[in-house]
C-alpha positions in Angstrom: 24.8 -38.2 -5.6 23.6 -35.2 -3.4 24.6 -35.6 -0.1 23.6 -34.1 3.6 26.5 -31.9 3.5 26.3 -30.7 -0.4 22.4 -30.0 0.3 23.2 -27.5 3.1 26.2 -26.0 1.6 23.6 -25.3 -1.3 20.4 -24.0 1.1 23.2 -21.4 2.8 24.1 -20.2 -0.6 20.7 -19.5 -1.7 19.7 -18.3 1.8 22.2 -15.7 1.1 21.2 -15.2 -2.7 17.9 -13.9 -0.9 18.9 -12.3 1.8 20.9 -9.9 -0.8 17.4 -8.9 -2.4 15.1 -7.3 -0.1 12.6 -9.3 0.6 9.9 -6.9 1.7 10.3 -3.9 -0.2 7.3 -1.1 1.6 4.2 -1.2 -0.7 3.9 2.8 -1.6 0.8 3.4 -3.1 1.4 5.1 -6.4 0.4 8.7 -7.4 -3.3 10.2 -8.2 -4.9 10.5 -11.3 -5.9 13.5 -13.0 -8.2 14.5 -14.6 -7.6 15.4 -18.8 -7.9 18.8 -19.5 -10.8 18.0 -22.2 -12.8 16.0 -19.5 -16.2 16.0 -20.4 -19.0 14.8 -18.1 -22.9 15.3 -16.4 -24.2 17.8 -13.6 -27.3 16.3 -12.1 -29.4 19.0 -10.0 -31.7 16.8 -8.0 -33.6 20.6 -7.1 -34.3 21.1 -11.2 -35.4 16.9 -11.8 -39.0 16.9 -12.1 -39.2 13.2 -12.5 -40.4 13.2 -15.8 -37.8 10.3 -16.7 -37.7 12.0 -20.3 -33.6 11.4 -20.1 -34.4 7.4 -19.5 -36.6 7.0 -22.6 -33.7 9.4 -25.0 -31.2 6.6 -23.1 -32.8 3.8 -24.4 -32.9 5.2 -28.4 -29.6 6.9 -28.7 -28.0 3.3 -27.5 -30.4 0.8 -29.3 -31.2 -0.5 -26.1 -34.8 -2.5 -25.4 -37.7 -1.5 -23.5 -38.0 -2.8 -20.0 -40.8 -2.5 -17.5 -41.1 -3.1 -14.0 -45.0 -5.1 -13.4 -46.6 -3.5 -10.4 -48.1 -6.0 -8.0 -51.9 -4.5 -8.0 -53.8 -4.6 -11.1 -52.4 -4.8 -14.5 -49.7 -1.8 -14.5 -46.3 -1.4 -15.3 -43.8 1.1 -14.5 -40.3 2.2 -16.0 -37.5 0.3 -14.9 -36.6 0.9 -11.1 -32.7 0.1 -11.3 -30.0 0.2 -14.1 -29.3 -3.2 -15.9 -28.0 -4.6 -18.8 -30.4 -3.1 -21.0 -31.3 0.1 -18.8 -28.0 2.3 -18.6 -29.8 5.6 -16.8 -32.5 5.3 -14.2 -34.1 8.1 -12.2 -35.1 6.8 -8.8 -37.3 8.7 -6.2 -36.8 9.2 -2.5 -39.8 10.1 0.0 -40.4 9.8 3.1 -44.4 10.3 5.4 -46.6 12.1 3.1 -44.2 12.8 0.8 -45.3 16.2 -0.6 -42.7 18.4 0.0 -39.9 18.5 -2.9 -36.6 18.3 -1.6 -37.3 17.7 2.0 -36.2 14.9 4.1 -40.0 15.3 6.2 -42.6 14.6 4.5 -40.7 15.1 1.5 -39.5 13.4 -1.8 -36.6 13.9 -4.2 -34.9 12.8 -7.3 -31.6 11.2 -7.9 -29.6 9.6 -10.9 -28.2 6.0 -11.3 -26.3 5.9 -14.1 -22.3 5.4 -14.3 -20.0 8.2 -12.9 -16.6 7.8 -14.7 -14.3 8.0 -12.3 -11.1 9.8 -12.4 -9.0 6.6 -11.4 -11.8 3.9 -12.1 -11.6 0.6 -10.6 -13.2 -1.4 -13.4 -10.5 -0.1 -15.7 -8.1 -1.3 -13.2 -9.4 -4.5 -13.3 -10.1 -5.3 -15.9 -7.2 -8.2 -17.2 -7.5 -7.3 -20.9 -7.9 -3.4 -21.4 -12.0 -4.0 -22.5 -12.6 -1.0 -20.0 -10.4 1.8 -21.0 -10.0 6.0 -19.9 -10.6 8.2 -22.8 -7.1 9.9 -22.5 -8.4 13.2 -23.9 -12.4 13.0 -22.6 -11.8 10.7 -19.6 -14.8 8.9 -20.6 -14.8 5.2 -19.6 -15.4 3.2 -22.6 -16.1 -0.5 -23.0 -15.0 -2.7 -26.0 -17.3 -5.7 -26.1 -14.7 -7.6 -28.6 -12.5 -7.0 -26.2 -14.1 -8.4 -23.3 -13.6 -12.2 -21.7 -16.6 -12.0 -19.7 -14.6 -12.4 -16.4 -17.0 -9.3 -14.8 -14.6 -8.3 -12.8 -15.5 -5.0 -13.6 -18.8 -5.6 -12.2 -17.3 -6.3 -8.9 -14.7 -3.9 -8.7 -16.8 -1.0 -9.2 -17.7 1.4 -5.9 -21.3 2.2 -7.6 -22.1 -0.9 -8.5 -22.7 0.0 -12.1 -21.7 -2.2 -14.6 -24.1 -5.2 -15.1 -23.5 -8.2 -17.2 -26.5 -9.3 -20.2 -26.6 -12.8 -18.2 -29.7 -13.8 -20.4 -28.7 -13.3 -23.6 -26.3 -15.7 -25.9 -23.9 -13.3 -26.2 -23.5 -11.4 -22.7 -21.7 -8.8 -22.1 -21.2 -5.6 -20.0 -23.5 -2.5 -20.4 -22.8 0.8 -18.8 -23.3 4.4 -20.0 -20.4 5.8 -22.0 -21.7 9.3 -22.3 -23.0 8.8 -25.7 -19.4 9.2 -27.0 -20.4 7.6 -30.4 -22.8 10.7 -31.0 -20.2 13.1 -31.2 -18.9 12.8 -35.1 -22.5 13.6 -35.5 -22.1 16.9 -33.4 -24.2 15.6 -30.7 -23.9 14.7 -26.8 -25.2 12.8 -23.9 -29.2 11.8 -25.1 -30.1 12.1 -21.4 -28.7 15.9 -21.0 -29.9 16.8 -24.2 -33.5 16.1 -23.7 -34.1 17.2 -20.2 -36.4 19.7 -19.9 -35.2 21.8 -16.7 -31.1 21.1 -16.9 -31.6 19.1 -14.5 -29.1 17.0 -16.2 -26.7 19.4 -17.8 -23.5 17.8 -20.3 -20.2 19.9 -20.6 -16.2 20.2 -19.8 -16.1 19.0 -15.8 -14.2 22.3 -15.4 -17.1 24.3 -16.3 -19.5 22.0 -14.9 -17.6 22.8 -11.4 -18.1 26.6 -11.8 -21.4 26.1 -12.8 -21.6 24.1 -9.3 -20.5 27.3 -7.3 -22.5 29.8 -9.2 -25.7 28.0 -8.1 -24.3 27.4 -4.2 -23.6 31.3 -4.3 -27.2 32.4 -5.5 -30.1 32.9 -2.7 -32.5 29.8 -2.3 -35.6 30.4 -4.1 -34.4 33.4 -6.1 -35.0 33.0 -9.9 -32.6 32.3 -11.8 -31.8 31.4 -15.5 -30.3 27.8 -15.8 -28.2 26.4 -19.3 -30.3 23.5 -20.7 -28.5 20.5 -22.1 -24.6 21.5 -22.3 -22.8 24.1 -21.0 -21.9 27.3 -23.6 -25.7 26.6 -25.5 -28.2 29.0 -26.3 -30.8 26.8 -24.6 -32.0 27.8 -21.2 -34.6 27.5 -18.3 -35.8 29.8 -15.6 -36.5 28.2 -12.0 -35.8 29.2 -8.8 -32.5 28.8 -7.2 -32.0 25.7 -4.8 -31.1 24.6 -1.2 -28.4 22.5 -1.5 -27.1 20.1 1.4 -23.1 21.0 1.5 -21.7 18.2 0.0 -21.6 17.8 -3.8 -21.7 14.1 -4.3 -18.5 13.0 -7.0 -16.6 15.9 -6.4 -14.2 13.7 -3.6 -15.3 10.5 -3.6 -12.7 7.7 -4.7 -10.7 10.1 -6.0 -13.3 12.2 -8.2 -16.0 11.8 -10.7 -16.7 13.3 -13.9 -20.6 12.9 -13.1 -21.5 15.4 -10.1 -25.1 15.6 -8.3 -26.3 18.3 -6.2 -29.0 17.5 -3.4 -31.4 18.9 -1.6 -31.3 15.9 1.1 -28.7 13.9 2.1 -27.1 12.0 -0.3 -27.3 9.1 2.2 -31.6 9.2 1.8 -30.7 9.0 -2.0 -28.8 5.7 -1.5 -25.4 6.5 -2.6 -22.3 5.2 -1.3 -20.3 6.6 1.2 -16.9 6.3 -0.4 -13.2 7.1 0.5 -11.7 9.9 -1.3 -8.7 7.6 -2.4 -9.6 5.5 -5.0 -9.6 2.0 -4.6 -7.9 1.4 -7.4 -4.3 3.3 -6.2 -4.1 0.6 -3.3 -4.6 -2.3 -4.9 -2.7 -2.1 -7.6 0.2 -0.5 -4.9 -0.5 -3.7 -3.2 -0.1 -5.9 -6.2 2.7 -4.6 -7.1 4.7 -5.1 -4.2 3.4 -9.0 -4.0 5.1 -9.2 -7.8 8.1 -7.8 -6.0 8.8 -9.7 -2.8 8.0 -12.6 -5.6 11.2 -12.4 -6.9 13.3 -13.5 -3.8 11.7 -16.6 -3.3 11.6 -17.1 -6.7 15.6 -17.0 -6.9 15.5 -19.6 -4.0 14.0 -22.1 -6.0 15.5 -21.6 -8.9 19.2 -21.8 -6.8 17.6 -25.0 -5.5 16.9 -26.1 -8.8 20.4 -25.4 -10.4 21.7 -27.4 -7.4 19.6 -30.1 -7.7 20.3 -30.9 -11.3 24.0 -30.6 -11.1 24.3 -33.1 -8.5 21.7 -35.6 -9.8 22.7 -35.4 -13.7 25.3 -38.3 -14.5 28.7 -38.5 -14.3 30.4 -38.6 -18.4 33.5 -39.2 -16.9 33.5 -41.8 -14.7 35.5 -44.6 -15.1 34.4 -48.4 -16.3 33.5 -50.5 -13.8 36.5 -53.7 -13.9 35.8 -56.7 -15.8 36.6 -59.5 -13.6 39.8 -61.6 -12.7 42.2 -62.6 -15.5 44.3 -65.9 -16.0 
């Protein structure tokens, strides 16, 4: 039987079982990522995009993807989709503001931007994701997705900074859809559809690190000087000549959570273009810093119980021992 003085002899030994682990070991977050030295990823110079949405349309056919339209509200038009979804992995969205003639001017101005997904150097949806569907290229750094992989939790979805991957809710088979850089046209000696088909390198495909000097080289050359841009990927014979832009400072994805393989350069603000203002840790360093120090100070109170447990059942199992109870009186 367990009695009042067995029970606390058994709490203070398994108050002392815990108080010999530590119970709150300090969360450190854990280490950066980096990037692989054969990253690969997009340039998008909103001062070359002339809107023509040519990268949208080469989207569409190098991933056997549906049309979509957007229906106007006044007569019987359509546009091109306005927003990435799960059949639309690229969009080009437009900014302008009062008369909206100027290119790349906040007054009275418009510009271009790109919506499409920026493969992070530490992404958050591969974080997240409980069974590995979402996955780093360890040699491109591509984010890939493997849709027989994939449970459909879409935690992905709400993990990611740039709200980018979007779930195929009306469709029998859903799943995720996000750009993966046209990896699957490589064996065929090709590369991103949307970079090889623009017609200004606006959107420009290559190794980040030479995406990065290509960055500078246009920051150092005189606004409105001509110049000669590459056209579709870095080291091609392909180019255009345009006149050199005026950039804001900050070249969006070069900090931000950590990194991006996908950079833009702006002639506004990047905050008139709608993108987020991000930290430049990434997201995905705290929380799994966080989680693992939960798992940790889990295995204190774990021990209590179990202590409890062993107690418990060695006091309340029966006695083989014990002696028959007496018969009753004799003659």
């Amino acid at each position: 039987m367990l009695t009042r003085r067995t029970m606390l002899r058994g709490l203070a030994g398994g108050a002392g079982a815990v108080a010999a682990t530590p119970l709150c070991r300090e969360a450190q977050a854990r280490g950066a990522r980096h990037l692989p030295d054969g990253a690969l990823g997009l340039l998008f110079d909103g001062t070359l995009c002339i809107g023509c949405r040519a990268c949208m349309a080469a989207c569409k056919e190098a991933n056997d993807l549906p049309a979509e339209h957007t229906a106007l509200t006044i007569g019987n038009y359509w546009d091109a989709p306005l927003d990435i979804s799960g059949e639309t992995l690229n969009v080009i969205k437009c900014y302008r503001e009062g008369a909206g003639t100027k290119k790349d001017e906040v007054k009275d101005g418009f510009a271009f931007t790109k919506v499409s997904c920026m493969h992070c150097v530490d992404p958050s949806c591969v974080s997240a994701c409980p069974v590995s569907a979402m996955t780093k290229d360890q040699v491109t750094g591509v984010v890939k997705y493997n849709v027989d992989a994939c449970i459909g939790c879409r935690y992905c979805v709400a993990a990611c900074p740039f709200n980018v991957p979007r779930f195929t809710f009306d469709t029998p088979d859903p799943h995720i859809s996000k750009c993966q850089l046209c990896y699957h046209r490589a064996v065929d000696g090709k590369y991103a559809a949307c970079a090889e088909v623009c017609p200004t390198g606006a959107t420009l495909f290559g190794p980040v690190i030479d995406l990065k000097a290509e960055i500078a080289r246009r920051r150092a050359l005189t606004p409105g000087a001509e110049t000669t841009y590459p056209r579709g990927k870095i080291g091609g014979t392909d180019t255009y000549r345009g006149a050199a832009g005026r950039y804001v400072a900050r070249t969006y994805g070069e900090h931000e959570i950590g990194g991006t393989q996908v950079m833009h350069l702006s002639g506004v603000p990047f905050e008139l273009l709608n993108k987020p203002k991000l930290p430049s840790v990434a997201p995905a360093r705290i929380s799994e810093s966080l989680q693992h120090a939960i798992y940790n100070n889990l295995i204190a109170p774990l021990g209590f119980l179990g202590a409890l447990a062993l107690l418990a059942w060695r006091n309340m199992r029966p006695k083989r021992d014990a002696a028959p109870p007496p018969t009753g009186g004799g003659s």
